[in-house]
N, C-alpha and C positions, 0 to 999 in steps of 0.2 A: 627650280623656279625662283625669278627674284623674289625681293623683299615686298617692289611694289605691288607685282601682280597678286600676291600672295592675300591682300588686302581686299577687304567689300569695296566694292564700287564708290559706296558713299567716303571712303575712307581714303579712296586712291586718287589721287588728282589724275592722273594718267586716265584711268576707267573713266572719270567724269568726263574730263573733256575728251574721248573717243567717241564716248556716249554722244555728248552734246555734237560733235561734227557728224556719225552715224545720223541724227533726227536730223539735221539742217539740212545733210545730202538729200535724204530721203523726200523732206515736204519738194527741194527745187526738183527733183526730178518726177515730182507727182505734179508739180507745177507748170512744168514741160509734158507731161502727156496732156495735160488739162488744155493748153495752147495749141497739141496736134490736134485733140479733139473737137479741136472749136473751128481750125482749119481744114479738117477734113471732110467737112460738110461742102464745101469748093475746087479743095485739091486734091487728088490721086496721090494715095500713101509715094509711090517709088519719088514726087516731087519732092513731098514735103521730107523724105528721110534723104535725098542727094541736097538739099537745101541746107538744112540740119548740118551734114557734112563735110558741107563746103565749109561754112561758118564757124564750125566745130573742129576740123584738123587742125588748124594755126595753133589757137589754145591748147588742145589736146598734146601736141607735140612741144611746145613750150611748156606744161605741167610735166612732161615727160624725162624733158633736158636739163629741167631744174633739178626733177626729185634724184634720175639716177646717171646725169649726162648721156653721151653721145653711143655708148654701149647699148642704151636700150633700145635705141632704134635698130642694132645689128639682127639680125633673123637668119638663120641656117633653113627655113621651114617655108619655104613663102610659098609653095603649092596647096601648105596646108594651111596656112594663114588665107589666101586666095579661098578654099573649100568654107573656111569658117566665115569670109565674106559673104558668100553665097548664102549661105546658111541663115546669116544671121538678118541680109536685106529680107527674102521671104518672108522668118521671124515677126519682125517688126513690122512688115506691111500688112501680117495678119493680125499685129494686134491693132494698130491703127484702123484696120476694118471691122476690126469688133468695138473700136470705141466709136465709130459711126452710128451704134443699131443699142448699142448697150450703156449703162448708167457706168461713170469712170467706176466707180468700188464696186461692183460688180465685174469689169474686164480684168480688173487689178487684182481682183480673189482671185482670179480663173489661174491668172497667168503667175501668181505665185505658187501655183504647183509644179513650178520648174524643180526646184529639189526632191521633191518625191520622183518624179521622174527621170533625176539624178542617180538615185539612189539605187531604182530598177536596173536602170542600165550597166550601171556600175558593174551587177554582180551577171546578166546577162551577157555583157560586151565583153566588160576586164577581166570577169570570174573572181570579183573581190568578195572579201565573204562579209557576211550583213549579220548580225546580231538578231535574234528574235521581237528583241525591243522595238529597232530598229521598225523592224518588217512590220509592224503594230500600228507603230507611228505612221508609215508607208497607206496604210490599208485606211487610218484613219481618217485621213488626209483626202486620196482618192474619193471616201465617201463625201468628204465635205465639198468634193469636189460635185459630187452627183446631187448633193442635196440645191448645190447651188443650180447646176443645169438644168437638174429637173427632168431628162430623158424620157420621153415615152409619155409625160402628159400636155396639158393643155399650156401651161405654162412656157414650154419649152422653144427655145428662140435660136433658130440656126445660126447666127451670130455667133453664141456661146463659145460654138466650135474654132472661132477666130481666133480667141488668148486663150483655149486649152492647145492650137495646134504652134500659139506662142509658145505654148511651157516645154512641151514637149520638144521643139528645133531648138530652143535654148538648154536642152537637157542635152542632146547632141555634141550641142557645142561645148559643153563643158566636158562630156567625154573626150572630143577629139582633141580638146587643150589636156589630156595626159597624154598625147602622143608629141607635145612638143618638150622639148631640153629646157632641165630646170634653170637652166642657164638665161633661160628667156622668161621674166617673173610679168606680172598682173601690167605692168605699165607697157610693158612693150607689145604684148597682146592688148591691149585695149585701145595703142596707138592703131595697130593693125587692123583691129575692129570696125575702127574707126575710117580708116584709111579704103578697107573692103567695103563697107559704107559707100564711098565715094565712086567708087571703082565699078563696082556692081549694081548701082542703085542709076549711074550714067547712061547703064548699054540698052536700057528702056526708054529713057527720058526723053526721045526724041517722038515716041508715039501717046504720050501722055501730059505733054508740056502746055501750060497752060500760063499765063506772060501774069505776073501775081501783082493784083492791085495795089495801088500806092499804101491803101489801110490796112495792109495785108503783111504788110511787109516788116512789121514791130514783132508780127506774133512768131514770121519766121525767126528773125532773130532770137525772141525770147526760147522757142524749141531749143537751140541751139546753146543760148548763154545759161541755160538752166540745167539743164541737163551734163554742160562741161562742168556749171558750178558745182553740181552736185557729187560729179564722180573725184572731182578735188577734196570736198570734204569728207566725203566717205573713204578716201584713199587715205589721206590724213588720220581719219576715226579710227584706221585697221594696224597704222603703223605706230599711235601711240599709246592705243589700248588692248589690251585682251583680247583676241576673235571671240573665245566663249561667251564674252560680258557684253563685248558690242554687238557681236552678230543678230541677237534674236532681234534689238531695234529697226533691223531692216524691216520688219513688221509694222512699224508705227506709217507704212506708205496704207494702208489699211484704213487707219484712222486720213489721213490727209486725203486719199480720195475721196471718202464721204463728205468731210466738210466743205473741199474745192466741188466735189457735185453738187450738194445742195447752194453753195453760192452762186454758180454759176448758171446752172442748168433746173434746180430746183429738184436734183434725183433726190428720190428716196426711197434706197432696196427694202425689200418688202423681208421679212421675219425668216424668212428664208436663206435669203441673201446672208444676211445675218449670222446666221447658225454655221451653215457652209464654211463662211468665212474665217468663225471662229476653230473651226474641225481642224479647216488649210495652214493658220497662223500656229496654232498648236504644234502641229504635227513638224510644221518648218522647225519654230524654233527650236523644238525636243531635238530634232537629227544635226540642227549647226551647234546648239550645244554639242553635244554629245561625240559631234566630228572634230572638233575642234579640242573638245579635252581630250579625245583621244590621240590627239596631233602633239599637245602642247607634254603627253605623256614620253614620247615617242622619242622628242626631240627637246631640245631647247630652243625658244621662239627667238628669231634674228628678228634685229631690228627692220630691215628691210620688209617690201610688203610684196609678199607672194600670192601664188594662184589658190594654194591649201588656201590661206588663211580667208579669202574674201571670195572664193567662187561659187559659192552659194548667196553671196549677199548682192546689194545695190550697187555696190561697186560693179561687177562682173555683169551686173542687169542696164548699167545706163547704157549700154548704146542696143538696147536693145529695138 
């Protein structure tokens, strides 16, 4: 382990400013859902995320050519690049559907129970073995899941099921990125992402298109510029700090929901909401720690920014 890493956060200029680009990614990309969800009262998620993408590849692919040039865009896997498009359009039109019917920090709890459902799969799919701890955390999480939903009373709002069936296709997908070559790290998959975005989010658009009003047309952008802003800074966070130190910050989209709801929208989750959410953030951060020191044990961390180190986080979530 370096000298730097080895260092508290407060002590490391590295840790800090990971830190500080981990929160900045995080608020633009809660800022960008905050924009979908004010356009989706108009438009049909498949528009607004083939918009998004249109807007979105140029940058995305120029972030790409900058950080690792013209190798990242190479792909040995584009069938499963193609699957993980699919995968990830659906994803995102369901969480878009749930921010229709639901307060942002509330869809935002829901849908960060992707790592828990990382975690399942992991040892169901891959047969990787899981710590007791681990499995704790797991269980924890799931319940704050439920606390939030509410299943089975009067509270309970079919919506809900929109960013849990987000968490769950984005768990997917983070599985099926172990079946690509480590040779293809976090920038070339998120170009693809991105690119699948495009691609699959098109082959509908012609039964859903709707010509978007001239006032309308800032907020596409913003989806768009906020959301690339955001996976720039958190990519940056991941390559100059600690994963163990920055990761749990992906949690602070938690906090920025709440506040961009209540400015916007005037939400305010009920004690409930609340509680849930603290179970989900818990349980995340416990398992990206915890994967991440066990990574950082394993190996020695390359400066490069890979899929280990940020596929649990914001990074690996914006083109969600």
């Amino acid at each position: 382990m370096s000298t730097s890493t080895a260092l508290p956060a407060a002590q490391n200029p590295s840790a800090a400013a990971g830190i500080a680009c981990v929160v900045g990614g995080i608020f633009f990309l809660t800022l960008s859902d905050a924009n979908a969800k004010w356009l989706g009262a108009s438009y049909n998620p498949l528009q607004i995320l083939f918009l998004r993408a249109l807007i979105a590849l140029p940058f995305v692919m120029t972030l790409a050519l900058w950080l690792g040039g013209r190798r990242v865009l190479r792909t040995t896997h584009p069938g499963l690049h193609l699957t993980r498009g699919v995968i990830n359009v659906v994803s995102a039109c369901c969480f878009y559907l749930g921010l229709r019917a639901l307060p942002l920090a509330e869809a935002t709890a829901i849908a960060f129970a992707a790592p828990l459902f990382v975690t399942a799969l992991s040892v169901l799919v891959l047969k990787e073995r899981v710590d007791g701890r681990r499995w704790l955390a797991v269980l924890a999480g799931f319940a704050g899941v439920l606390i939030v939903v509410r299943p089975g009373t009067q509270a309970f709002q079919i919506a809900t099921l929109y960013p849990l069936t987000t968490a769950l296709l984005y768990a997917v997908m983070m599985i099926t990125a172990r079946g690509i070559s480590r040779g293809e790290g976090m920038l070339t998959t998120t170009f693809y992402i991105v690119l699948g975005q495009l691609v699959c989010s098109a082959v509908g658009l012609p039964w859903v298109w709707q010509t978007p009003a001239m006032q309308d047309l800032p907020y596409f952008g913003a989806v768009a510029l906020f959301s690339t802003l955001g996976l720039a800074l958190i990519t940056q966070g991941f390559r100059i700090g600690p994963a163990s130190v920055v990761a749990p910050f992906d949690y602070t989209g938690l906090i920025w929901a709440t506040v961009l709801g209540w400015i916007f929208w005037r939400e305010a989750p009920d004690a409930y909401a609340y509680l849930g959410a603290l179970f989900i953030a818990g349980s995340g951060v416990y398992i990206a720690v915890r994967e991440a020191r066990g990574k950082s044990r394993a190996r020695r961390p390359a400066p490069a920014v890979t899929r280990s180190a940020a596929e649990n986080s914001g990074a690996a979530r914006a083109p969600r």
